[in-house]
N, C-alpha and C positions, 0 to 999 in steps of 0.2 A: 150460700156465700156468707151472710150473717152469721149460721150457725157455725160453721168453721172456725171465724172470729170469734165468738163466743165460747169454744167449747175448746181453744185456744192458750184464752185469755183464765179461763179456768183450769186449764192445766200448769199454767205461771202461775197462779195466786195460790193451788197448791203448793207446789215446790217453794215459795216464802214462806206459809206459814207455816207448812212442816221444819223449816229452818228456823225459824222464828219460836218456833214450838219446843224445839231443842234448845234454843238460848233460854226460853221460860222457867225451863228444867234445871237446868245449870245456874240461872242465877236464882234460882226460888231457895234455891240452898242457901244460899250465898246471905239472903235477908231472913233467913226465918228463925225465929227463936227458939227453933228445937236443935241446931245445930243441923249436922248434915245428915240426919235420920231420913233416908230415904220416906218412910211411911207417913210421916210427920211434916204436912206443908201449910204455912199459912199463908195466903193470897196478902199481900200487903200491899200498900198503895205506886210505892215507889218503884214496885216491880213491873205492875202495870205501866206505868210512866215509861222505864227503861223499855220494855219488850215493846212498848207502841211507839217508841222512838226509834229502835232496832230494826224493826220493820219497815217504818215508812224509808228510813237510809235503807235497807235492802230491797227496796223496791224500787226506786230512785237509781242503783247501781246495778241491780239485776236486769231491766230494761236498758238502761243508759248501755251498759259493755255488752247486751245481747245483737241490742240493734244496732247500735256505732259500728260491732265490730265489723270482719270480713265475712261473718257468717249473714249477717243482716239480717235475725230473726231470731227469738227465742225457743227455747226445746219444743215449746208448746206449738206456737209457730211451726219450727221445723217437723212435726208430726202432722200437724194440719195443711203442712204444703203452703204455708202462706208465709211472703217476701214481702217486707216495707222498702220503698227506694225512692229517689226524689222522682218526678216529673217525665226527667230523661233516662232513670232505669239506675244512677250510681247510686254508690251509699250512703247513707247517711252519716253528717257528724254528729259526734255524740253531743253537741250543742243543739242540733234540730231536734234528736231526741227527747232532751231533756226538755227542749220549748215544749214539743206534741204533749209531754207526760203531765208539762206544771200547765198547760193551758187547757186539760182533759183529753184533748184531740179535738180541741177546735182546729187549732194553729194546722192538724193534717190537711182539715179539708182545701187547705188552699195552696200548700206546698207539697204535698204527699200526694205518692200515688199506690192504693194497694194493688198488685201483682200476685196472681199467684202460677206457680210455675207448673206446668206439666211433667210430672215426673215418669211416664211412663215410656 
């Protein structure tokens, strides 16, 4: 059950930072003193700042619309067979979401229940 969870939760942090990896790309050009020479990147500070800014909002809105939504689960999730829903089985709103995300998953254990559904 754990490992599901986990192996889950690592299929999501994929798909950000491969996203996130793509925006590094894009703006790395954008700050570097070589112009937009492919070959030619310099790590500058501010890029860091923007890409770990980028990320944490796409983590924040990658969870918040996965699990808010009607699907109630992210890809990761959805490959692992595993449903977040309140107590009595409905969906979550994207406001308890976003509590479980900024409180680590404390705020689940008291309002959350995890489900995971029999697909067969």
């Amino acid at each position: 059950m754990k490992l599901r969870r986990f192996l889950s939760y690592i299929i999501d942090i994929y798909v950000i930072t491969f996203i996130s990896f793509l925006f590094y790309l894009n703006i790395s050009r954008s700050f570097s003193p070589f112009g937009s020479d492919p070959t030619e990147y310099s790590i500058q500070p501010i890029t860091w700042i923007l890409v770990s800014i980028f990320f944490l909002l796409l983590y924040f809105v990658y969870f918040g619309c996965f699990e808010g939504s009607r699907l109630k689960k992210t890809p990761g999730k959805h490959m692992m067979k595993i449903e977040f829903t309140s107590k009595l089985g409905f969906r979550l709103s994207i406001k308890e979401v976003l509590m479980k995300l900024v409180t680590l998953g404390f705020y689940s254990g008291t309002t959350l229940k995890k489900t995971i559904k029999n697909y067969r």
